[in-house]
C-alpha positions as a Markdown table, in Angstrom:
| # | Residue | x | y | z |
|---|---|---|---|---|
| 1 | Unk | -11.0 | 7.5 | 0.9 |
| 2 | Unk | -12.3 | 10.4 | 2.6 |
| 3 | Unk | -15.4 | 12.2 | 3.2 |
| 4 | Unk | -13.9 | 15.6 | 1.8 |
| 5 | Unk | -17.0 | 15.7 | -0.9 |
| 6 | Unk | -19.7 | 15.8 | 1.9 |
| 7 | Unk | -22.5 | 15.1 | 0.7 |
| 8 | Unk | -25.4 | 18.3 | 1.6 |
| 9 | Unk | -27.6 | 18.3 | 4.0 |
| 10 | Unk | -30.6 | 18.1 | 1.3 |
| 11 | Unk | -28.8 | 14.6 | 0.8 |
| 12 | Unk | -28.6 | 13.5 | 3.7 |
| 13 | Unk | -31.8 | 13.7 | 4.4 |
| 14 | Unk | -32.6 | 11.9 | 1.3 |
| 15 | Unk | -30.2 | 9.3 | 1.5 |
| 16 | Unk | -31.8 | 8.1 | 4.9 |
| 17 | Unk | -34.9 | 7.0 | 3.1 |
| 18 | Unk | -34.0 | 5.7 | -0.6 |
| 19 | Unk | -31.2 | 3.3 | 0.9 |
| 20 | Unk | -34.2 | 0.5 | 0.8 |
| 21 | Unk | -35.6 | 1.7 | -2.4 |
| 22 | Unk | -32.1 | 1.9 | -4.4 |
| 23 | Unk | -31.1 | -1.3 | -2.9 |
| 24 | Unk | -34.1 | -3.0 | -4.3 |
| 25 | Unk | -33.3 | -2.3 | -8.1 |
| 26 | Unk | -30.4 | -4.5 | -7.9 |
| 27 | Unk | -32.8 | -7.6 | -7.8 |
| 28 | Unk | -33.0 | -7.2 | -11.9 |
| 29 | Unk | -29.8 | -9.0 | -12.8 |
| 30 | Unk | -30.1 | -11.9 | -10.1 |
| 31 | Unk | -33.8 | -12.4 | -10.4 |
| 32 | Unk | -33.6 | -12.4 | -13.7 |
| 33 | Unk | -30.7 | -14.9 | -13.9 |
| 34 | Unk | -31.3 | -17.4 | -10.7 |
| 35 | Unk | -35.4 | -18.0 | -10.8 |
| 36 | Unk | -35.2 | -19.8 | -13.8 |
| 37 | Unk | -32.1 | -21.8 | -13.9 |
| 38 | Unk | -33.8 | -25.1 | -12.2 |
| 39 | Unk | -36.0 | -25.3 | -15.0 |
| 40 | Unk | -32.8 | -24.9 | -17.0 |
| 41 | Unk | -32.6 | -28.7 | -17.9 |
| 42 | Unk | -36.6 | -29.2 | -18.9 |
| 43 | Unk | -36.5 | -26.1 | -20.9 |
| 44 | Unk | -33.5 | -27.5 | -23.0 |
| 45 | Unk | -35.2 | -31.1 | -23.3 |
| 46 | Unk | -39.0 | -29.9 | -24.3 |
| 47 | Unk | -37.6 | -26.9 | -27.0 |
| 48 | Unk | -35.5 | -29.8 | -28.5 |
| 49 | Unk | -32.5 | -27.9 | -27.8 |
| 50 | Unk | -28.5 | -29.1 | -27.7 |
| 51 | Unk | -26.8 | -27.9 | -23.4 |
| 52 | Unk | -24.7 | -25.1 | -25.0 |
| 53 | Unk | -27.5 | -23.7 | -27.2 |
| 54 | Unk | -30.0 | -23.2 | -24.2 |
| 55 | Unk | -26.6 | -21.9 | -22.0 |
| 56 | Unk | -27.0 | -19.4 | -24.6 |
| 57 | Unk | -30.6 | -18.2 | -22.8 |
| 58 | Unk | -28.4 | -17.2 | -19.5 |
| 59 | Unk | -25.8 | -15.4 | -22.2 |
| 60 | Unk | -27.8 | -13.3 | -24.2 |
| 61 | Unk | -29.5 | -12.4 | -20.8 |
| 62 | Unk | -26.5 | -11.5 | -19.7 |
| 63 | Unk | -24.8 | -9.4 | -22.9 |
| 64 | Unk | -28.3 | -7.7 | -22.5 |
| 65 | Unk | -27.3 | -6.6 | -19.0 |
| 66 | Unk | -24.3 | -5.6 | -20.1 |
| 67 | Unk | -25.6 | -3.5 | -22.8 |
| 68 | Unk | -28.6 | -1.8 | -20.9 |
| 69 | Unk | -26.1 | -0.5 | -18.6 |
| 70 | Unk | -23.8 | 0.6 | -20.6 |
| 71 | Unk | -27.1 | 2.6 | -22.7 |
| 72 | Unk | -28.5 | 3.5 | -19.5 |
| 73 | Unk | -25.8 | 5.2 | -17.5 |
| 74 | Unk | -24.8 | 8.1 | -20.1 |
| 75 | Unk | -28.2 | 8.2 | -20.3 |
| 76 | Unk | -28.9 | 8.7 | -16.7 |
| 77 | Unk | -26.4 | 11.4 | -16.3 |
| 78 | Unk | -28.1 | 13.7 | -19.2 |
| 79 | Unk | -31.5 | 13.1 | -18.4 |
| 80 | Unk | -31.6 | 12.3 | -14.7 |
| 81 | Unk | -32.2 | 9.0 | -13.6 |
| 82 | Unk | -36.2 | 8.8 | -13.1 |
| 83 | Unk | -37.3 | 8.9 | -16.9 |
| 84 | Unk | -34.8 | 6.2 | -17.9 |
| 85 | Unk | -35.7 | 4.1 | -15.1 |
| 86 | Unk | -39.8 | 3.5 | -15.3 |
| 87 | Unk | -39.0 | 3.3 | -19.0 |
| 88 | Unk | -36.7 | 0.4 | -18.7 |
| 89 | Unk | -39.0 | -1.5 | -16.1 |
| 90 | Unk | -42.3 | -0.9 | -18.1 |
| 91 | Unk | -40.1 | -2.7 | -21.1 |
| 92 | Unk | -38.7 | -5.4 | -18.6 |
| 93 | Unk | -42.5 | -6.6 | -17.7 |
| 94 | Unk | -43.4 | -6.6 | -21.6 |
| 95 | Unk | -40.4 | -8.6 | -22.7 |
| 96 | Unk | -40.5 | -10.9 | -19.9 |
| 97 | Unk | -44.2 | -11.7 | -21.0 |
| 98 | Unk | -42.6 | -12.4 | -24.3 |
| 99 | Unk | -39.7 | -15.0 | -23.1 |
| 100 | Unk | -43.4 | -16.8 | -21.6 |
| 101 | Unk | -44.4 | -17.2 | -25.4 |
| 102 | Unk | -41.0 | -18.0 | -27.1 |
| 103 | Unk | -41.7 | -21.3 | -29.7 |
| 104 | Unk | -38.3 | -22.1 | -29.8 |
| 105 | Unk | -34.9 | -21.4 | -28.4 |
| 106 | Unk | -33.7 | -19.2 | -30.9 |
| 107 | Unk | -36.5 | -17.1 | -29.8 |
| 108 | Unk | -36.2 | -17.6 | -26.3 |
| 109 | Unk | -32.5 | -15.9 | -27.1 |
| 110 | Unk | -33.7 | -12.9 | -28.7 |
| 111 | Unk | -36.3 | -12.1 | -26.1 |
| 112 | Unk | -33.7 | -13.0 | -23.3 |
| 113 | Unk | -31.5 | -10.1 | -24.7 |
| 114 | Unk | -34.0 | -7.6 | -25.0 |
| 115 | Unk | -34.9 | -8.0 | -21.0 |
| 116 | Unk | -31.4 | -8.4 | -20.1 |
| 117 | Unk | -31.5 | -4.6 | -21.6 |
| 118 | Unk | -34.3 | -3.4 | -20.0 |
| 119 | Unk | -33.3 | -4.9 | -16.8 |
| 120 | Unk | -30.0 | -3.5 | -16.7 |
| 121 | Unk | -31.3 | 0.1 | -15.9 |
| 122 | Unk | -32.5 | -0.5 | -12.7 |
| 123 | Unk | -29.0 | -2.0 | -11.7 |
| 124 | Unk | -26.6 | 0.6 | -13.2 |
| 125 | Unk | -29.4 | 3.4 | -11.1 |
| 126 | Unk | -29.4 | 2.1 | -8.1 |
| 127 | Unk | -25.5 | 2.6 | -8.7 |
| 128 | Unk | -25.4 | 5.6 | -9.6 |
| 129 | Unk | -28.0 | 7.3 | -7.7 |
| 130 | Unk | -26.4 | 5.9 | -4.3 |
| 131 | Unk | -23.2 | 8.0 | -5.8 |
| 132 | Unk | -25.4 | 11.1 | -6.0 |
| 133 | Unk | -26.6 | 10.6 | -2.5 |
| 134 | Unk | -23.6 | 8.9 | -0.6 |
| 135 | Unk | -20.2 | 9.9 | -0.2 |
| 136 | Unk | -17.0 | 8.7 | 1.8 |
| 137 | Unk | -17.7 | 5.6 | 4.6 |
| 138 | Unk | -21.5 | 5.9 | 3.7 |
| 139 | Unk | -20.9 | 5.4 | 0.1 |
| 140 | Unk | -18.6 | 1.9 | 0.9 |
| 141 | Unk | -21.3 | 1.0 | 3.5 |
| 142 | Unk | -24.2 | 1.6 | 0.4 |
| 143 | Unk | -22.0 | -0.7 | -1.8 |
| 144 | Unk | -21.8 | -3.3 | 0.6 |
| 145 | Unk | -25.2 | -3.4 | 1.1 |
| 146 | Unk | -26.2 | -3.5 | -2.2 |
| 147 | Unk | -23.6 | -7.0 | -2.5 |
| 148 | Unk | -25.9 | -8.6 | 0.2 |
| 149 | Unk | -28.9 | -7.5 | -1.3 |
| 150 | Unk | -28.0 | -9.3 | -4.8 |
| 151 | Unk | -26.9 | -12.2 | -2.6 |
| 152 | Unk | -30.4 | -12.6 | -1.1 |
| 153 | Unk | -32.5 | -11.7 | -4.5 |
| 154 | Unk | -29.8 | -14.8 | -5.5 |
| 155 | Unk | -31.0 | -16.8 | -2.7 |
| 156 | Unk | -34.5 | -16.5 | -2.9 |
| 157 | Unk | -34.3 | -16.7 | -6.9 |
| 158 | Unk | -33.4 | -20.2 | -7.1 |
| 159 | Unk | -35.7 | -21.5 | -4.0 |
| 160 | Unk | -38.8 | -19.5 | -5.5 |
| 161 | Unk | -37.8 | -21.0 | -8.6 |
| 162 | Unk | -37.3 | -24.7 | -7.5 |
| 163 | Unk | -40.7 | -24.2 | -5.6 |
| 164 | Unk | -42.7 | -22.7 | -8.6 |
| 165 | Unk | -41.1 | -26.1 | -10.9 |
| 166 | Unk | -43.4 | -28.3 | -9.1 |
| 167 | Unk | -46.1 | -25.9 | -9.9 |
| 168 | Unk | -45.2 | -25.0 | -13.3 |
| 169 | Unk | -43.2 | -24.9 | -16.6 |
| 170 | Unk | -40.7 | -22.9 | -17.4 |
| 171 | Unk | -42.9 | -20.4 | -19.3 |
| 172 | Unk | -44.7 | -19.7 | -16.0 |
| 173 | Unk | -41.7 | -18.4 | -14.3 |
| 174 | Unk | -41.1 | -15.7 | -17.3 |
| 175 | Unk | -44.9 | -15.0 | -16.2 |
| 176 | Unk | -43.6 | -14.4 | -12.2 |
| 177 | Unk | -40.8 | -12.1 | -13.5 |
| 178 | Unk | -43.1 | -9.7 | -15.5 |
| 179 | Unk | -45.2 | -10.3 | -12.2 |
| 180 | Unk | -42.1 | -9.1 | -10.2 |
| 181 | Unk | -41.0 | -5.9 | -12.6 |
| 182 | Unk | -44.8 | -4.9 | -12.6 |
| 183 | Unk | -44.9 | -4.7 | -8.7 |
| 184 | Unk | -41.3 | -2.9 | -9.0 |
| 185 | Unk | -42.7 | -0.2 | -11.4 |
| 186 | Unk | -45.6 | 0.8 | -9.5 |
| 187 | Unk | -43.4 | 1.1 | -6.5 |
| 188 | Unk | -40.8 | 3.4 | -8.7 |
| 189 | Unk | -43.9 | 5.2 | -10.0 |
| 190 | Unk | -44.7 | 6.2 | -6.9 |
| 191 | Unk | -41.6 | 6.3 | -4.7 |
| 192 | Unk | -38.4 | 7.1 | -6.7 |
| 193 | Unk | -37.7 | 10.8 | -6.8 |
| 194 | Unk | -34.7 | 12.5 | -8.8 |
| 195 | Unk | -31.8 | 12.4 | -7.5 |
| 196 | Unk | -29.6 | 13.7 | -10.2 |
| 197 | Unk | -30.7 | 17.9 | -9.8 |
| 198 | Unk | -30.7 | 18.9 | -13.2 |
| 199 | Unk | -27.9 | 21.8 | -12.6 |
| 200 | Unk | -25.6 | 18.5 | -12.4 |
| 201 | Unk | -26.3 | 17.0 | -15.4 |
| 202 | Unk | -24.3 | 16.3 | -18.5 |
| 203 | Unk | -24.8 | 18.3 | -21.6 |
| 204 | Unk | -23.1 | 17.5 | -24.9 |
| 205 | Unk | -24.9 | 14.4 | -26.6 |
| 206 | Unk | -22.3 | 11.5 | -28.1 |
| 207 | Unk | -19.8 | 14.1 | -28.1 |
| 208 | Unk | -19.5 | 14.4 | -24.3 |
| 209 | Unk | -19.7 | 10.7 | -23.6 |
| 210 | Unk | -17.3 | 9.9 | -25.4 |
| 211 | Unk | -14.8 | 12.3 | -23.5 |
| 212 | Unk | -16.5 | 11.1 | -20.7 |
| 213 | Unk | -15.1 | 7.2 | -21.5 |
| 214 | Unk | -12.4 | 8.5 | -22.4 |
| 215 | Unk | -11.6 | 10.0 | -19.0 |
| 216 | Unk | -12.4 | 7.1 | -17.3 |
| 217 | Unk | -10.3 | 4.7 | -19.3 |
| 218 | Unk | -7.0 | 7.0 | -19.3 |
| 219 | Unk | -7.4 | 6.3 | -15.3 |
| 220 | Unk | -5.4 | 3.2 | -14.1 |
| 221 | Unk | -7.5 | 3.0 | -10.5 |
| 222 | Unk | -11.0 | 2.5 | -12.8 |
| 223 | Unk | -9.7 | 0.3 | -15.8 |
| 224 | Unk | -8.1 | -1.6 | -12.8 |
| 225 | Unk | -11.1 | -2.1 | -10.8 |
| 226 | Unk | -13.8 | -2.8 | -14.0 |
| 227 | Unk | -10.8 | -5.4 | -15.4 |
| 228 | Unk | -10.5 | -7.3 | -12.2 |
| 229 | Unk | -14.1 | -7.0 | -11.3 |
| 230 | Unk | -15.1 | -8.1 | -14.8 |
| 231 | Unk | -12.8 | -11.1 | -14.9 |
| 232 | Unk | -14.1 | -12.3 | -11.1 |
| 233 | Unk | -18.0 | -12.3 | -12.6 |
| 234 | Unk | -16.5 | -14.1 | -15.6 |
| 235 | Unk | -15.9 | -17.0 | -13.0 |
| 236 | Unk | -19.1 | -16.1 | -11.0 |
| 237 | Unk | -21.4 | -16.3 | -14.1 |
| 238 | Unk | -19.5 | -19.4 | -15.7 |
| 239 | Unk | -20.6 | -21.2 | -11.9 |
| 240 | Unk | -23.9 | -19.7 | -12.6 |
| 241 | Unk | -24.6 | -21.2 | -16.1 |
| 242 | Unk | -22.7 | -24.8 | -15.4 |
| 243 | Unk | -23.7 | -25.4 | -11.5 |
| 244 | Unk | -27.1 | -26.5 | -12.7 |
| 245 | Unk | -26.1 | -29.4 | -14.7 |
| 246 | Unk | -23.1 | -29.9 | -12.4 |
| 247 | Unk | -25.2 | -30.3 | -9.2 |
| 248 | Unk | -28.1 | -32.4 | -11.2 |
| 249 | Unk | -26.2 | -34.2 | -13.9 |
| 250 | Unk | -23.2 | -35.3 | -12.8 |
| 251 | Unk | -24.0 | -35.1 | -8.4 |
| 252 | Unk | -27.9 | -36.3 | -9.6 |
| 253 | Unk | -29.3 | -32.7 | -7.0 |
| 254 | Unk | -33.3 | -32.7 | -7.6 |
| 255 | Unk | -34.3 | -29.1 | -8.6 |
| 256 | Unk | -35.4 | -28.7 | -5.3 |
| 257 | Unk | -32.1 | -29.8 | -3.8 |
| 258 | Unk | -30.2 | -27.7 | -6.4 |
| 259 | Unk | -31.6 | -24.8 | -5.1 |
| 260 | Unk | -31.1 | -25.3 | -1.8 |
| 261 | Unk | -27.2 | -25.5 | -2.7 |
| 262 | Unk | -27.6 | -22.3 | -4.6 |
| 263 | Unk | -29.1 | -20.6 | -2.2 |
| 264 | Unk | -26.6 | -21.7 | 0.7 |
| 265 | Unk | -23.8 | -20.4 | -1.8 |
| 266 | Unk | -26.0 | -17.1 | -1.9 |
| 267 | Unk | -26.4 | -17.1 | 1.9 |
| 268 | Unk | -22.5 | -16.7 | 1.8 |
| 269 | Unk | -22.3 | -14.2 | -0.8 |
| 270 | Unk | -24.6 | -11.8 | 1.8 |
| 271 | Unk | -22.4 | -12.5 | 5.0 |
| 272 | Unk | -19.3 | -11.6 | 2.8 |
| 273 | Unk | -20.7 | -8.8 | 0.8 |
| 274 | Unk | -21.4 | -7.6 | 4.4 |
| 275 | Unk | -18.1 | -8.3 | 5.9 |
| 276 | Unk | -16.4 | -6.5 | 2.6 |
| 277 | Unk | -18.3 | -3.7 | 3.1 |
| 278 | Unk | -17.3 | -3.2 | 6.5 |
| 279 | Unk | -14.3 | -4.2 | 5.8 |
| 280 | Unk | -13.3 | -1.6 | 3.3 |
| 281 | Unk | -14.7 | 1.2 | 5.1 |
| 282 | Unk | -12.6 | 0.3 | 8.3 |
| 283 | Unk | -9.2 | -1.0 | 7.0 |
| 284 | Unk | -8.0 | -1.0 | 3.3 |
| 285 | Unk | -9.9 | -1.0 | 0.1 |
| 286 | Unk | -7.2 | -2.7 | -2.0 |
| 287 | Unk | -6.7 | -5.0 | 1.0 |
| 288 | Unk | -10.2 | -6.8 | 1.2 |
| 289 | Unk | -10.3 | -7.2 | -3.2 |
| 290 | Unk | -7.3 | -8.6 | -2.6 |
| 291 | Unk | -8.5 | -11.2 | 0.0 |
| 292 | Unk | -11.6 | -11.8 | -2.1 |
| 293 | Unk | -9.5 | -12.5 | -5.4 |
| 294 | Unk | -7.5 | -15.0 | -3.1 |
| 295 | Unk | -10.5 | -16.8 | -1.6 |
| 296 | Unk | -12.2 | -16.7 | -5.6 |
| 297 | Unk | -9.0 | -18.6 | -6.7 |
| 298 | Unk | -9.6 | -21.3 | -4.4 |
| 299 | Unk | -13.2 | -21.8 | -5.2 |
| 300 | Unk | -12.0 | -22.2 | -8.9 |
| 301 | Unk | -8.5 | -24.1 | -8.0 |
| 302 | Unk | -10.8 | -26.8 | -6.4 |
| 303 | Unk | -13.3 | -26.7 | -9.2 |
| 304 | Unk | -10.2 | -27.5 | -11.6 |
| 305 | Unk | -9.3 | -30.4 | -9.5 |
| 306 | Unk | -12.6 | -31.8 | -9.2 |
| 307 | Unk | -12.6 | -31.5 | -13.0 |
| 308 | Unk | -9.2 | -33.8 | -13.5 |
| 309 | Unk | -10.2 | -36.3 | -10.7 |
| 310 | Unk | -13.4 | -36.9 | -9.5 |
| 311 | Unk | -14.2 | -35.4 | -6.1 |
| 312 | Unk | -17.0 | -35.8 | -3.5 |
| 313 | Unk | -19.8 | -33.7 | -3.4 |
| 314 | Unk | -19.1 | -31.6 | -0.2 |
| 315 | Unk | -15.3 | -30.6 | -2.1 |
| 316 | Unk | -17.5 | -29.1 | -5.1 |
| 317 | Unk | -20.1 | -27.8 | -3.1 |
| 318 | Unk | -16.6 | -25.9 | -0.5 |
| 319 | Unk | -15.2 | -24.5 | -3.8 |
| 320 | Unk | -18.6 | -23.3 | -5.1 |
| 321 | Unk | -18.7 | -21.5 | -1.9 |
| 322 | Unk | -15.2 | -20.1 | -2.0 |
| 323 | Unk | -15.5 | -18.8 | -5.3 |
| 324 | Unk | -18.9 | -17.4 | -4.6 |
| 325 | Unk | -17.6 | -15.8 | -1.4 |
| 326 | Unk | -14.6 | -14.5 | -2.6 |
| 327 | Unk | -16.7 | -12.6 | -5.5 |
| 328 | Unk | -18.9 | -10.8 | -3.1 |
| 329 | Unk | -15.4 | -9.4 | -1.4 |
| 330 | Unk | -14.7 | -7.9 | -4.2 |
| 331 | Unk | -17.6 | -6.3 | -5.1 |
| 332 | Unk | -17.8 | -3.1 | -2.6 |
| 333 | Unk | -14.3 | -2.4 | -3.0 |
| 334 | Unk | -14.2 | -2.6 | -6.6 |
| 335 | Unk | -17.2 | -0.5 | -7.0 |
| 336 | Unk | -16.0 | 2.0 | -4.7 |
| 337 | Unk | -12.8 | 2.3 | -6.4 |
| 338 | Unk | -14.7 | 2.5 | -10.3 |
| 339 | Unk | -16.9 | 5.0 | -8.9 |
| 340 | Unk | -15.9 | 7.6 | -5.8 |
| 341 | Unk | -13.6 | 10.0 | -7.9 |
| 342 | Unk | -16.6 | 10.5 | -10.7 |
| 343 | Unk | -19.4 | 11.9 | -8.5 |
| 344 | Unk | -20.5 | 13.9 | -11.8 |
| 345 | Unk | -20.3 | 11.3 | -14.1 |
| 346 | Unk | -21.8 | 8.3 | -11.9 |
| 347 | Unk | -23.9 | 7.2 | -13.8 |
| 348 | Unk | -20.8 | 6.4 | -16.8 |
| 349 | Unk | -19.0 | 5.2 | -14.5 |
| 350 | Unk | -21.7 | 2.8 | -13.4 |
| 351 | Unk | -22.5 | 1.5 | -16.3 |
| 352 | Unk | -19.0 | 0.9 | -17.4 |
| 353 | Unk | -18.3 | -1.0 | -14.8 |
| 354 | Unk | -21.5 | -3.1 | -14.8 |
| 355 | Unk | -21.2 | -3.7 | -18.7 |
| 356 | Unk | -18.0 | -5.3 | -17.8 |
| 357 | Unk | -19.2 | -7.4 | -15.1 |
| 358 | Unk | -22.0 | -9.5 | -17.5 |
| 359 | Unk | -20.2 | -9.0 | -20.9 |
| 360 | Unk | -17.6 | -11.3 | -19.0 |
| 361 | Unk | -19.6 | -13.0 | -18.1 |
| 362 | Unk | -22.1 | -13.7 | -20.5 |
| 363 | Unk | -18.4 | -14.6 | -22.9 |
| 364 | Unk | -17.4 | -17.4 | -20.2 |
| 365 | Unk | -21.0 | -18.5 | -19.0 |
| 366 | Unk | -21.6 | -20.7 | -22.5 |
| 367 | Unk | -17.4 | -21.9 | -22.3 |
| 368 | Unk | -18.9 | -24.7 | -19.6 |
| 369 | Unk | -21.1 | -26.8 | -21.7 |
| 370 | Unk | -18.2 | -27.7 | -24.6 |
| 371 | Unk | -18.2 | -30.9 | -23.4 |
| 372 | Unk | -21.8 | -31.3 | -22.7 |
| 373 | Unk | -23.5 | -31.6 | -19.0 |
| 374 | Unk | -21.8 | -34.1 | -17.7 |
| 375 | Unk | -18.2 | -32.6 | -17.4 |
| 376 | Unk | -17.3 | -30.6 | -14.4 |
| 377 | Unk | -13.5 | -30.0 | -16.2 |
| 378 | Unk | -14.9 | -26.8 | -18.6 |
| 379 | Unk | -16.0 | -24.7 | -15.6 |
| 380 | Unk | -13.0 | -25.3 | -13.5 |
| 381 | Unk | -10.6 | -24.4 | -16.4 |
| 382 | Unk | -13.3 | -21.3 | -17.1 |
| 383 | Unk | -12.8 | -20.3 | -13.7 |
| 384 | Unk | -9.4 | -20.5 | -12.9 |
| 385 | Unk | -8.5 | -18.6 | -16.3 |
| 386 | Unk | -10.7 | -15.7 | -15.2 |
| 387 | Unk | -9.2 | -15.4 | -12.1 |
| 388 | Unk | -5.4 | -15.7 | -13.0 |
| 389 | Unk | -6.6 | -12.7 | -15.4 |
| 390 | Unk | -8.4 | -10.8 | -12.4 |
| 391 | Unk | -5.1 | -10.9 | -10.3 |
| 392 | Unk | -3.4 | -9.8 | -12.9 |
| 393 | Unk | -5.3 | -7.2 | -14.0 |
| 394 | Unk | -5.0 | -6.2 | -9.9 |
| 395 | Unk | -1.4 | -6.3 | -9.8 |
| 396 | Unk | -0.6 | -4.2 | -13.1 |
| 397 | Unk | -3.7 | -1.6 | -12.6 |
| 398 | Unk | -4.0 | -1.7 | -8.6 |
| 399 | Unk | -0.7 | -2.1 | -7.3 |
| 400 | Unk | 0.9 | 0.6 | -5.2 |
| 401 | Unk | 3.2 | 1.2 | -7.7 |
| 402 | Unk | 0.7 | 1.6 | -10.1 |
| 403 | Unk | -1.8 | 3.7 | -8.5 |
| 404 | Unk | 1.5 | 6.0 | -6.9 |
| 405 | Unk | 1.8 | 6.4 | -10.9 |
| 406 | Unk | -2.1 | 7.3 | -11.5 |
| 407 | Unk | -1.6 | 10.2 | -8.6 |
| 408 | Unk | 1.2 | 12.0 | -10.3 |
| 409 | Unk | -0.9 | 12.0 | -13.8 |
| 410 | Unk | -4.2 | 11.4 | -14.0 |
| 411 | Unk | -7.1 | 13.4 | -14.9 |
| 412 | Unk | -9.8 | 13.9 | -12.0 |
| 413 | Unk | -12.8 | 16.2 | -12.2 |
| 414 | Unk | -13.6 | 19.4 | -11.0 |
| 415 | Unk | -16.5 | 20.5 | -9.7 |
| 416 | Unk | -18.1 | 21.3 | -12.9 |
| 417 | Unk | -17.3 | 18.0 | -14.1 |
| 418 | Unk | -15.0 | 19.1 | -16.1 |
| 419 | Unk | -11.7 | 17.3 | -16.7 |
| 420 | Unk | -8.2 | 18.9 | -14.4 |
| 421 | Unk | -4.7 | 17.5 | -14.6 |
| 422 | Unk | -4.1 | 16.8 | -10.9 |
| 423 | Unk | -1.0 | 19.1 | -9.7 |
């Protein structure tokens, strides 16, 4: 990829400033996810509740995140992206405050969807804005750096999480997430401009959306990239719902301990995130997802075999950390190639390709309690089936055959965001 759509000098100057901003709006999906999940085991004995119904807590959270995006990003596009964002945080502090004062699971569900939605704005904006203001090597660097972001919001999740058990119940950390989103909306309040220029914006309601999905699915590059991406988080948010009783049923972790695990699997996800980044940028983009859909397949290979025949700790906690690693290699590149030819339609784009990521996951995260929380076997089949599906989905979408194919017929944009056969 090139740098032939410069970015102006207006954004330039504006890029310099918002990287730290945009990056912090990705902490929605792993705060959201990771500072709870040590409490994961009380919460399900004091509501009364059977492993896979309260895996359904991380699941609805995630279909929510999933769905937000997904409302969010069309949205962004016609109406800029400042508007939908303070309106999805003010409704992330008030629903958060709400999972606090659920009864009973069932209502713990419901509430857990409704944040996952609001929370799913900030991600698919910081996204998208980073499109409006980043192009070429900047735009893989942004991507990269928004992968190590999400890796340390996933590392200090989990510790601030295990920390805040000894200190309180489970409600208490819904309280310190509607804490967190109300300390992120006075900050976008005050410090997020627009960064969509309303001369760029969509016009057209449903109507153009819909040719606007439609654009995006007839090309090979992005169904590619959101398929192999989607099945990879699939894996990634199956190890997120099962590790927890993994790592404390079966390996008897403490919380405490647990999250120190987590976060040393998170620690990894920055450094590689990093090294994708860089990676992409310098030598292929295809080349690094392919690396990282290797190194995920060994995470979940040795998961599998830990499942069959019972393995040491340190072989779970290696494939934890290979499949975790691999994931974050294939985030920048896969986000890069879902989003650089749509600089019009980012937001879209963005919010097709993040919908894909937790509606995967949030299918596969409640597959690993079947057989209850003392059976590693469930998330090593989980994970090895998403992957096998994530290679595929690379080899029929992202080979060079395939993408040779996509340059000889598909649609791009021009620069009124308009749809053009490519000559």
């Amino acid at each position: 990829m090139t740098d032939s759509l410069a970015p102006t000098a207006d954004r330039v100057r504006t890029g310099r400033w918002l990287a730290t901003p945009l990056l912090v709006l990705t902490v929605f999906g792993p705060i959201s996810m990771d500072l709870y999940l040590p409490a994961l085991p009380a919460l399900t004995s004091e509501l009364g509740a059977a492993t896979s119904l309260a895996q359904l807590t991380v699941t609805a959270c995630l279909i929510g995140l999933a769905g937000g995006q997904l409302l969010a990003g069309p949205l962004s596009d016609r109406f800029g992206r400042r508007l939908p964002l303070l309106i999805g945080i003010a409704a992330y502090v008030i629903v958060s405050a709400l999972c606090a004062a659920s009864p009973t699971v069932e209502m713990l569900i419901a509430a857990r969807l409704v944040q996952g939605l609001a929370g799913g704005v900030g991600i698919v904006i910081a996204q998208a804005a980073g499109r409006d203001v980043y192009d070429g090597g900047r735009l893989i660097r942004f991507y990269g750096r928004l992968t190590v972001i999400g890796g340390f919001a996933a590392i200090v999740g989990p510790l601030l999480g295990g920390a805040l058990t000894t200190l309180m119940d489970w409600r208490g950390l819904f309280l310190v997430l509607a804490v967190i989103g109300a300390a992120i909306l006075a900050w976008a309040a005050f410090g997020f401009p627009e960064t969509l220029p309303v001369t760029e914006r969509t016009t057209g309601g449903f109507i153009r959306v819909g040719q606007d999905m439609r654009l995006l699915f007839r090309d090979r590059r992005f169904v590619g990239a959101v398929l192999a991406q989607g099945f990879v988080y699939a894996a990634l948010f199956a190890y997120l719902s099962g590790a927890t009783y993994v790592l404390q049923g079966v390996y008897g972790l403490t919380p405490q301990q647990y999250a120190l695990a987590f976060g040393l699997n998170s620690a990894g996800f920055m450094v590689f995130g990093y090294l994708a980044g860089r990676s992409s940028e310098r030598w292929s983009i295809i080349g690094t997802l392919v690396i990282g859909l290797i190194l995920t397949g060994l995470g979940a290979a040795g998961l599998l075999v830990a499942g069959l025949a019972h393995m040491p700790l340190i072989v779970v906690i290696l494939s934890l950390m290979s499949l975790v690693g691999g994931t974050a290699v294939t985030s920048p590149p896969s986000t890069t190639l879902a989003l650089s030819d749509y600089p019009q339609i980012a937001g879209t784009a963005s919010s097709l390709l993040g919908a894909a990521r937790f509606a995967f996951g949030g299918i596969a995260a409640p597959l690993v309690g079947v057989a209850g929380a003392l059976s590693i076997l469930p998330l090593g089949i989980v994970t090895t089936v998403s992957i096998v599906l994530a290679g595929l989905a690379a080899i029929i979408f992202l080979s060079r055959r395939a993408l040779d194919t996509r340059a000889d017929t598909s649609p791009t944009l021009t620069t009124e965001g308009t749809p053009a056969c490519v000559e």
